[in-house]
C-alpha positions in Angstrom: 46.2 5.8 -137.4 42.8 7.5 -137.1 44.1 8.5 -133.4 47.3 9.5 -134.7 45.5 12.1 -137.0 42.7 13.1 -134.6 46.0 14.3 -132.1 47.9 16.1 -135.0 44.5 17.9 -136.1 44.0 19.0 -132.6 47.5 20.0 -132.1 47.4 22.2 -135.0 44.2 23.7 -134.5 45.7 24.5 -130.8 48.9 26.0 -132.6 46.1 28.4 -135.1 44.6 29.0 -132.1 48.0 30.2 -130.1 49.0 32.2 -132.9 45.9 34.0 -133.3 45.6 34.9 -129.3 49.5 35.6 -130.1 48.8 37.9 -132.4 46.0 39.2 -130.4 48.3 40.0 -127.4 50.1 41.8 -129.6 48.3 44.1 -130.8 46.9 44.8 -127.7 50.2 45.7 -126.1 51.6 47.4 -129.2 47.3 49.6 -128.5 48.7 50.0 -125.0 52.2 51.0 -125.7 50.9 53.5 -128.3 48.3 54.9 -125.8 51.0 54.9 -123.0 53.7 56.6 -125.5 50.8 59.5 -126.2 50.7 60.2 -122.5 54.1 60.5 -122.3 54.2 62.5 -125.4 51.3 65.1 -123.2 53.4 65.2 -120.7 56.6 65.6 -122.1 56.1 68.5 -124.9 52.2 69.3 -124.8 51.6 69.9 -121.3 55.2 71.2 -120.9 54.6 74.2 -124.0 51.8 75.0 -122.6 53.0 75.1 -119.1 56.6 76.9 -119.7 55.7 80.2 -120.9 53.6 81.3 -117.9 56.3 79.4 -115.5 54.1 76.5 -114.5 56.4 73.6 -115.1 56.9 72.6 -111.6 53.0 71.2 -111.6 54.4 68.5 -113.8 56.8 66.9 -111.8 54.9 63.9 -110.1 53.9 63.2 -114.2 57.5 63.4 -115.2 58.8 60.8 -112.6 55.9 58.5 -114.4 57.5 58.7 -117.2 60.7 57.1 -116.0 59.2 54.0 -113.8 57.6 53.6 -117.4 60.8 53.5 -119.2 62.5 51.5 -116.6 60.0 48.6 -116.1 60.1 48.8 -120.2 63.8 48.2 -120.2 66.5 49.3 -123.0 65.4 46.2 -125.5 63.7 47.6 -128.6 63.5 51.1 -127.8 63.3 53.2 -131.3 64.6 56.3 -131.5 61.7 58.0 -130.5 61.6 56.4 -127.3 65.5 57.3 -126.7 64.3 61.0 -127.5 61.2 60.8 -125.1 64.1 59.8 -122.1 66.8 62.5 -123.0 63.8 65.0 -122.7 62.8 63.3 -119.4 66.1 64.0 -118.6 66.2 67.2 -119.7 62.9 68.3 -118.0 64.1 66.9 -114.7 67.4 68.7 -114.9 65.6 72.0 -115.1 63.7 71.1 -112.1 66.5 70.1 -110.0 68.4 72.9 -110.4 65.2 75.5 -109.8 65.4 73.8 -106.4 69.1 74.2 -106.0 70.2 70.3 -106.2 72.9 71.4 -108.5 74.6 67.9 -108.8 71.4 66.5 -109.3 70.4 68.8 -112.3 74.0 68.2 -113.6 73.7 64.7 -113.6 70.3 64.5 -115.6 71.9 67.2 -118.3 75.0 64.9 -118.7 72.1 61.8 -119.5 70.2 64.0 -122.0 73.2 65.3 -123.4 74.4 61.7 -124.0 71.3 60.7 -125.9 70.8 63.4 -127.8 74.4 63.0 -129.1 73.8 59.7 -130.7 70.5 60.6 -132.1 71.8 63.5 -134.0 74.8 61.9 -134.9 72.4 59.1 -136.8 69.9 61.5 -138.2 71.9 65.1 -138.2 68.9 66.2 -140.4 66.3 66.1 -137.9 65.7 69.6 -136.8 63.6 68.9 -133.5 66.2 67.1 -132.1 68.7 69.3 -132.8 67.4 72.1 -131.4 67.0 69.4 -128.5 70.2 69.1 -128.4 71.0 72.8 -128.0 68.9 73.2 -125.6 70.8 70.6 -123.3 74.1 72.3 -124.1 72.4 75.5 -123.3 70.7 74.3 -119.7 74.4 72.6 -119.1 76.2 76.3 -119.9 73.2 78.1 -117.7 73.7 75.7 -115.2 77.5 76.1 -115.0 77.3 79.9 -114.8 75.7 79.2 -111.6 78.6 77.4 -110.3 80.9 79.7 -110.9 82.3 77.4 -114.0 82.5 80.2 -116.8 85.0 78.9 -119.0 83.2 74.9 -119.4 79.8 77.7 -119.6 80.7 79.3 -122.5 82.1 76.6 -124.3 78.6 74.8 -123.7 76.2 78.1 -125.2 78.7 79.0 -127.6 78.0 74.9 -129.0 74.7 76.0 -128.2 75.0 79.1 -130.7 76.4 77.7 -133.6 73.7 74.7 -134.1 71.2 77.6 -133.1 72.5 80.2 -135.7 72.8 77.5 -138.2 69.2 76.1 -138.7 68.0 79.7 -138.0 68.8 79.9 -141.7 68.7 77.1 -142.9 65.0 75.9 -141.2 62.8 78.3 -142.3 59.7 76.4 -141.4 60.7 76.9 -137.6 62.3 80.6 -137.5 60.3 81.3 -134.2 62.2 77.8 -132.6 65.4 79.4 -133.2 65.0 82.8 -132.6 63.1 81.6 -129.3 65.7 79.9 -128.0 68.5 82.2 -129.3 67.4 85.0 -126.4 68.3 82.8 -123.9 71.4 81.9 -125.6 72.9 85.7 -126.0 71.5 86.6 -123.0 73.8 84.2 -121.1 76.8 85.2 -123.5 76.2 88.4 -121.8 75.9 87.4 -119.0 80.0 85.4 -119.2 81.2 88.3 -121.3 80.2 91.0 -118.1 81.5 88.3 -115.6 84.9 88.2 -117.8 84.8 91.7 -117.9 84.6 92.2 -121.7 81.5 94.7 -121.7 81.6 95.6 -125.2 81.3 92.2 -126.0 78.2 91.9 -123.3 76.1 94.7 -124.5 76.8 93.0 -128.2 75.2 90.0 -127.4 72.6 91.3 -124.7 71.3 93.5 -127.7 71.1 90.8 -129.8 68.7 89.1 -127.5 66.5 92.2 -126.6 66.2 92.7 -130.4 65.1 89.2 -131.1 62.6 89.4 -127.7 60.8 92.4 -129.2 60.2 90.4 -132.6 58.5 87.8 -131.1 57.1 89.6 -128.0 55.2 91.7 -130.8 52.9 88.2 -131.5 53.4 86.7 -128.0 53.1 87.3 -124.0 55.3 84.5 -123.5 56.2 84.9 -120.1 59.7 83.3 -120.0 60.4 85.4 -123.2 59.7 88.3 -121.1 61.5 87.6 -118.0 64.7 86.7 -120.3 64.0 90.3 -121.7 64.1 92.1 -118.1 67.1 90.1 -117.2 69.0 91.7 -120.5 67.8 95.4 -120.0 69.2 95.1 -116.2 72.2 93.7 -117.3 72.9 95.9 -119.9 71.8 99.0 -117.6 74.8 97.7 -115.0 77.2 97.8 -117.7 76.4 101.1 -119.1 76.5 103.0 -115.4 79.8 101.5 -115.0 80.8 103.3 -117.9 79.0 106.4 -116.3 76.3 106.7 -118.8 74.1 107.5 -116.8 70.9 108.7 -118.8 70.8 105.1 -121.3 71.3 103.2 -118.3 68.4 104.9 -116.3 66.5 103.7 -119.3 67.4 100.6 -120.0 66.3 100.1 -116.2 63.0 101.4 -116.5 62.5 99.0 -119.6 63.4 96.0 -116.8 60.9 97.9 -114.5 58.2 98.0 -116.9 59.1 94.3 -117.8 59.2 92.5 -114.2 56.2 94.9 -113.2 54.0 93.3 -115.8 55.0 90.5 -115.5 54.4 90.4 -111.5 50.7 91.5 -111.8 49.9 89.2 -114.2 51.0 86.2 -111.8 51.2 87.6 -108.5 51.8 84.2 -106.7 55.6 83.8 -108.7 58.6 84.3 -106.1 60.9 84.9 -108.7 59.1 88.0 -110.3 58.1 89.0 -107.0 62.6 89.0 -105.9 62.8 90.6 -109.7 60.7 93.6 -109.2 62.3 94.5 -105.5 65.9 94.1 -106.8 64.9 96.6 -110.0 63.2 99.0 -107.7 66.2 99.2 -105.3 68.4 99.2 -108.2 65.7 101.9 -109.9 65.9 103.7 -106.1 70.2 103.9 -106.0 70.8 105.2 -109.3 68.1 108.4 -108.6 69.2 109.0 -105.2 72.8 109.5 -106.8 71.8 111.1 -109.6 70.3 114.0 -106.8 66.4 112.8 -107.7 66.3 111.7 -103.7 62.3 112.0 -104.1 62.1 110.0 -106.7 64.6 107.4 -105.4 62.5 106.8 -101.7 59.7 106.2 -104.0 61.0 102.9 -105.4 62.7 102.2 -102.0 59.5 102.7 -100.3 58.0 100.3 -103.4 60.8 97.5 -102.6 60.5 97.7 -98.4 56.4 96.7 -99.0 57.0 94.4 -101.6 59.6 92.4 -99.0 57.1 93.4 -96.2 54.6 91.4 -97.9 56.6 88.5 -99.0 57.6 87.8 -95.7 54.2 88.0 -94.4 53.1 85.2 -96.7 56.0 83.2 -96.1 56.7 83.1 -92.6 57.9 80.0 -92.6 61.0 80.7 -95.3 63.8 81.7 -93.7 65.2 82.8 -96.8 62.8 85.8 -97.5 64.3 87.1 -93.6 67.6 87.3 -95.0 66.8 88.8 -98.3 64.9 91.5 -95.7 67.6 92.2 -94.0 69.5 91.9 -96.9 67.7 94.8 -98.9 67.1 96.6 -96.1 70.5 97.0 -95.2 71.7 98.2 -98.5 69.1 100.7 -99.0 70.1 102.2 -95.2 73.7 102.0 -96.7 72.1 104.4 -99.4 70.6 107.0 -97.0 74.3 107.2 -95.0 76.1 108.5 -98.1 73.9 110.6 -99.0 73.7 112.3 -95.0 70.1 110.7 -94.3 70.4 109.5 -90.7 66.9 109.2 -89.8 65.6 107.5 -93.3 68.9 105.2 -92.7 68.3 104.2 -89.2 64.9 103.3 -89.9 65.9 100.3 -92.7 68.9 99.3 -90.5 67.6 99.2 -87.5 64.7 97.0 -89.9 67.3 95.0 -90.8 68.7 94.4 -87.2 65.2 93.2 -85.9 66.2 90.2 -88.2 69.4 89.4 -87.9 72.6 91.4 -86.1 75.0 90.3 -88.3 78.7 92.2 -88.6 77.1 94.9 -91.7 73.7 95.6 -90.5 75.7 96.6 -86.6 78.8 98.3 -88.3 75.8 100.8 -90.3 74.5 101.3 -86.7 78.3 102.8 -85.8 77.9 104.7 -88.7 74.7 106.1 -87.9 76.0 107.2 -84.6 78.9 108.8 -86.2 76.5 111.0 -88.3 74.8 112.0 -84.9 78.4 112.6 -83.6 78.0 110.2 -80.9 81.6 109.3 -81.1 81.8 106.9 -78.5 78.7 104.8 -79.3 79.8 104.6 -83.2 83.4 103.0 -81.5 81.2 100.3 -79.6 79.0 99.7 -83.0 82.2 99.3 -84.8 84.2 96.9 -81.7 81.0 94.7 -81.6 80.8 94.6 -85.6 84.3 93.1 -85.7 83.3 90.7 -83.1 80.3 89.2 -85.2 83.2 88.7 -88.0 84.4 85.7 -89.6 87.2 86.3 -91.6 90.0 89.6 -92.6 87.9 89.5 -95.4 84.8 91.1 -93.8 87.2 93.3 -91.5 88.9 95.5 -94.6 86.4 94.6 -97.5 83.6 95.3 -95.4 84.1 97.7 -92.2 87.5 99.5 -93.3 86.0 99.5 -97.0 82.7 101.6 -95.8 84.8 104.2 -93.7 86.8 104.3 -96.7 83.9 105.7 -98.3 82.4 107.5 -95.4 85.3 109.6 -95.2 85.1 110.9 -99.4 81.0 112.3 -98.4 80.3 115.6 -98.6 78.8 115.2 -94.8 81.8 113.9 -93.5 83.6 117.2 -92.0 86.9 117.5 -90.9 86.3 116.5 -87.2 84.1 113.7 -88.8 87.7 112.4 -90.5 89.8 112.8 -87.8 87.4 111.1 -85.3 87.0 108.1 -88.5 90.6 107.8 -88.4 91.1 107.6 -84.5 88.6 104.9 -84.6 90.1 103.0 -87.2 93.5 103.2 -85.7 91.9 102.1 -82.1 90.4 99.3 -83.8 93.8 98.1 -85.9 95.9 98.6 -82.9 93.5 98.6 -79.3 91.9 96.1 -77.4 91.2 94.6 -80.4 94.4 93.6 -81.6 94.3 89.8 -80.5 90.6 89.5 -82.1 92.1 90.6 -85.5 95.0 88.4 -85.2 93.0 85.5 -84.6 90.4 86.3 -87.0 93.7 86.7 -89.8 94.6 83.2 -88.7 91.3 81.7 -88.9 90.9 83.0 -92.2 94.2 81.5 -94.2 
């Protein structure tokens, strides 16, 4: 009997003791999970609102894919709603990193996850403002990310979701008014940016306004540097619009505003790519509308600005391929500029700039045209044969080479012996020797 009790003592004092190292673990794990859940919180929203205005959020990538060998090895038992909210951010994050890097399916694929998550977690608390506006934001990255595929209609449906949750708690969360109107100058911005695309431009301006307005508001208290960039890609847009209407003198100012915009922006972090494409595309755009507005000094000045500013890109990144094309690229329309406006030597210097990179079918057809200028009849004809050779499709043949003489022969340079010689060429090339590279070309094409 004594034994009896002496085993069931020690067994119990053994359970005590299991119970208390139980508990122990426990708490230790539930410590480290804590600990481990503030990390990911630092990396996830901290780190990442600090990092995101001044377009640092690529730094945080390794961290990021922490985060989800974390959530994995922890499995989908147990996880609150705050962990479900950490993951759709992850997601969220990584999506916006994918698609900076062009994996397009990638970035698609991590939206749909977030978007999926943050569903249900609105859907049980549609009061909780933070993930609401999370949930926007997914619907707004999704509609972003499907203007860049060329899917407008599934875009707009996405931002104007986007817009509605955004415009709603704008009023109705008064604690958080710099959240929404944030956010909302991304959101009209890329309205715009449909409604230009679909060709309503009274319906653009209205909602590229809109997001300038808001910008100004909190730029007053703010150098948020994705605020700013969203506000440059507005005034540009907005100047496009307003020069297709031929008002001329608004849209020369809206494009200085994008100047003055990028241009800041540029000095103040001169090792960004994207503000460094920004600036040259606004000074070539800055460049075209003087030249044909008869300011041609004025105009070679921001040409001149946008030939070093590529001249020194490329020099730093030898290695990208890509910045060679977007040489040759600017270069070529900026020649382009100089033959309508009966500049042969100004022109020949940026094409033949352009050719030292690449002879592809536009950068030799400018040489013909060049030549033509000169009155070298016969070299402009061999330009023009080899341009048609370089070609891959009818497309490039009459939107391209057909399209420019087209043009060429409405210039005030262009004189009568200039049209009849434009026409005999263009005949020669429908009809001459040729005939059997445009046929197959036409076949090749369909």
């Amino acid at each position: 009997m004594t034994l009896v009790f002496v085993v069931i003592s020690s067994l119990a004092v053994f359970s005590v003791f299991q119970w208390k190292e139980a508990v122990r673990q426990k708490k230790i794990a539930i410590k480290e999970r804590k600990a481990a859940e503030k990390l990911v919180d630092n990396t996830l929203f901290d780190l990442r609102d600090k990092l995101e205005p001044i377009g640092k959020l690529g730094i945080l990538r390794s961290t990021q894919e922490a985060v989800d060998v974390y959530y994995k090895e922890l499995g989908s038992i147990d996880l609150s709603a705050d962990d479900k909210f950490r993951i759709a951010t992850y997601h969220s994050d990584s999506g916006h990193y994918f698609e900076h890097i062009g994996k397009i399916q990638k970035a698609q694929g991590h939206y749909d996850t977030a978007l999926k998550i943050m569903q249900q977690l609105v859907s049980s608390n549609p009061n909780d403002t933070l993930k609401q506006r999370n949930l926007a934001i997914v619907y707004s990255d999704l509609g972003s990310l499907q203007i860049k595929s060329g899917k407008y209609l599934q875009a707009k449906k996405n931002l104007l979701t986007a817009l509605d949750i955004r415009e709603k708690f704008l009023i109705s969360d008064r604690n958080n008014t710099q959240w929404w109107q944030y956010d909302l100058v991304g959101n009209y911005g890329s309205l715009g940016k449909i409604e230009e695309i679909n060709g309503d431009d009274e319906k653009a301006l209205g909602y590229l306004e809109k997001s300038v307005k808001i910008a100004k508001s909190l730029l007053n208290n703010s150098e948020n540097r994705s605020i700013q960039r969203r506000t440059f890609v507005a005034y540009f847009t907005m100047s496009n619009i307003l020069y297709s209407h031929g008002k001329g003198v608004k849209s020369l100012n809206y494009a200085k505003e994008a100047f003055l915009t990028i241009k800041k922006l540029s000095e103040e972090d001169t090792s960004n790519a994207q503000y460094k494409k920004d600036l040259v595309d606004i000074d070539i755009y800055l460049g075209t509308l003087n030249s044909q507005t008869g300011n041609i000094e004025k105009g070679m000045k921001y040409f001149k600005n946008s030939l070093e500013a590529i001249k020194s890109i490329r020099k730093n990144n030898q290695s990208n391929s890509q910045w060679d094309k977007e040489f040759r690229r600017y270069c070529t329309m900026i020649g382009w500029i100089f033959i309508i406006t009966n500049n042969p030597k100004k022109a020949k210097v940026f094409i033949s700039a352009a050719s030292e990179i690449e002879q592809t079918y536009d950068v030799v057809s400018k040489l013909g045209h060049i030549a033509l200028m000169k009155k070298d009849y016969k070299s402009a004809l061999e330009f023009y044969e080899k341009s048609i050779s370089l070609m891959k499709s009818t497309k490039d043949l009459t939107e391209g080479l057909f399209e420019e003489i087209s043009e060429l022969l409405e210039t005030e340079w262009c004189d009568e012996t200039c049209r009849n010689r434009l026409v005999g060429i263009k005949i020669k090339l429908i009809f001459g020797d040729n005939a059997a590279k445009i046929n197959d070309l036409f076949w090749r094409s369909i």
